[in-house]
N, C-alpha and C positions, 0 to 999 in steps of 0.2 A: 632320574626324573627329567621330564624335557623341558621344563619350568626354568632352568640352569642353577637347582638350587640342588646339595650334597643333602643325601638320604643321610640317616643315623648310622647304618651300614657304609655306608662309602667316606665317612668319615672315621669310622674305628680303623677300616681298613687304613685309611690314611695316615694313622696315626699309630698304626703296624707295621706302616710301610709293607705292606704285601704288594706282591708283584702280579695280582688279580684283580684288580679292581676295574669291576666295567663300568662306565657311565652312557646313560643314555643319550644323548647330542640333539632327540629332536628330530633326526633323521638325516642331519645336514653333515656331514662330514667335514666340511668348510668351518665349522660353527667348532670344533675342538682345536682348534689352534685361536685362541683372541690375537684381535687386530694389533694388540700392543705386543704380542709375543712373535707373531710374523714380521713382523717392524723389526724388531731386536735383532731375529733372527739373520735378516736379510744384512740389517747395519753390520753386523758382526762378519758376514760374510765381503760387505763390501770393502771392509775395512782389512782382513785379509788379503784380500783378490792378488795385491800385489808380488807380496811374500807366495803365495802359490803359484803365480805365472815364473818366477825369478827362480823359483824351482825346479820348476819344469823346466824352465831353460836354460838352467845350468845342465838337467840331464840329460834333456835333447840335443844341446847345442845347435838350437834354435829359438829364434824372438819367440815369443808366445804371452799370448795376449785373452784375458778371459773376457766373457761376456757377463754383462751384469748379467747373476743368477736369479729363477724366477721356481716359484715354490706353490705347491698345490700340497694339500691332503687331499689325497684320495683312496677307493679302498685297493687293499690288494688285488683281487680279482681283475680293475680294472686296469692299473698297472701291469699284469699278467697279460692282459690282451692285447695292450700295445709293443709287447717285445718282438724282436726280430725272433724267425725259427732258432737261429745260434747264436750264442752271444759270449761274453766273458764277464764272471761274475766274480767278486773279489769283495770279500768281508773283512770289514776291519772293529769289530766290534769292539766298544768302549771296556776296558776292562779293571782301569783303577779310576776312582772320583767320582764316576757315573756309572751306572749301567743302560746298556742299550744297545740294539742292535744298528749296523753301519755300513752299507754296502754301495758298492759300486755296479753300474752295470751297465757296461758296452757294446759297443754293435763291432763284429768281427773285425772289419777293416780299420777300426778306429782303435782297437787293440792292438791290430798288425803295423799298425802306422809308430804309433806309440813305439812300441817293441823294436821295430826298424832303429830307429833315431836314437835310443838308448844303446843299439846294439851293435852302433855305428853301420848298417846296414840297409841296402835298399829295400831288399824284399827280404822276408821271412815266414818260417813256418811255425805257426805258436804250438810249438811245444813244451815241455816245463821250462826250457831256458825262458823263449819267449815272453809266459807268463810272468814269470816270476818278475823280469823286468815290467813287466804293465804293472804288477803289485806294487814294485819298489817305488816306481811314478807314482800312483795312487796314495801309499802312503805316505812319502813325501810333499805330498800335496794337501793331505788332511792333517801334517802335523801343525803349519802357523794356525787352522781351524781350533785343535784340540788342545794348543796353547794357550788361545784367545780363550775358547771356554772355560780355562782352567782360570786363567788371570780375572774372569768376571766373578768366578765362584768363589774364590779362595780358594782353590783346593789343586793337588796336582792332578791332570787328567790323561791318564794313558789309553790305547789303543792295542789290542794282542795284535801277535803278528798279522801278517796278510794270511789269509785262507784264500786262496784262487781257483777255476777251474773254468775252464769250457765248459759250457753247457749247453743243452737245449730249452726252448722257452720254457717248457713242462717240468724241467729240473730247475728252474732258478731258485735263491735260499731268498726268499722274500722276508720281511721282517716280522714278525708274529703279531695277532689283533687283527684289528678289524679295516684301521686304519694304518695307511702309509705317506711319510710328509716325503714328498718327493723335489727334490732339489734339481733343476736340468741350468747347466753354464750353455 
């Protein structure tokens, strides 16, 4: 309903926890995250930020310094337009505590950069070595994230491995729905 009130239906389901439940938003895609839950969100991130850069630079072995991160919903489609033709994409889907999908997705040189610096090297050619070191960055970097959410919930919160791969814009694994809350450091 675009009223922002739960039909009789979207509250069974709620209370089935089914992994189906569409709600109508009204058309705003903005309007499905509340302003108190994007607050949280960001606090929770900022409150990180540290513990992720200290990561990163213990395995870069370089300073490395985040930018406060900045967060849109928007829909996939749109997301899909703004990627580079190649990119590297890297899933880290939630796998104990929560469910949900969790992906990364970089612009080539900024994978090669990554991969270099882990790999104690100037240049490189992303190959599975390559990758796998961007995975290991990445996951390393979502764990003080996946801690923090776990410490708010009460609950433990894991991550499955890294899934990586090169890809082109038209193969990226976008996360499923309608909507995607998109995170850029």
């Amino acid at each position: 309903m675009s009223d922002g009130s739960l039909s009789q239906d979207e509250i069974d389901a709620l209370l089935q926890e089914t992994d189906n439940l569409e709600i109508d938003a009204g058309g705003s895609l903005e309007a499905l995250l509340a302003d108190a839950e994007r607050a949280r969100i960001l606090k929770l991130l900022d409150g990180v930020a540290g513990a992720q850069a200290s990561n990163l630079s213990i395995l870069t072995r370089k300073s490395v310094s985040l930018e406060k991160p900045t967060l849109q919903v928007i829909g996939a489609d749109e997301v899909a337009a703004t990627l580079p033709e190649q990119l590297v994409d890297v899933r880290l889907d939630f796998s104990d505590g929560l469910r949900g999908e969790h992906s990364y997705i970089l612009e080539l040189s900024v994978a090669q950069t990554v991969a270099a610096l882990m790999m104690g090297q100037t240049v490189v050619e992303l190959d599975d070595a390559a990758l796998s070191a961007v995975a290991e960055a990445l996951s390393q970097m979502s764990g003080p994230v996946v801690s923090e959410i776990g410490n708010q919930i009460s609950r433990t919160v894991k991550t499955a491995p890294p899934d990586f791969r090169k890809a082109g814009r038209d193969q990226v694994r976008l996360p499923q729905g309608e909507a995607v809350v998109r995170l850029e450091y």
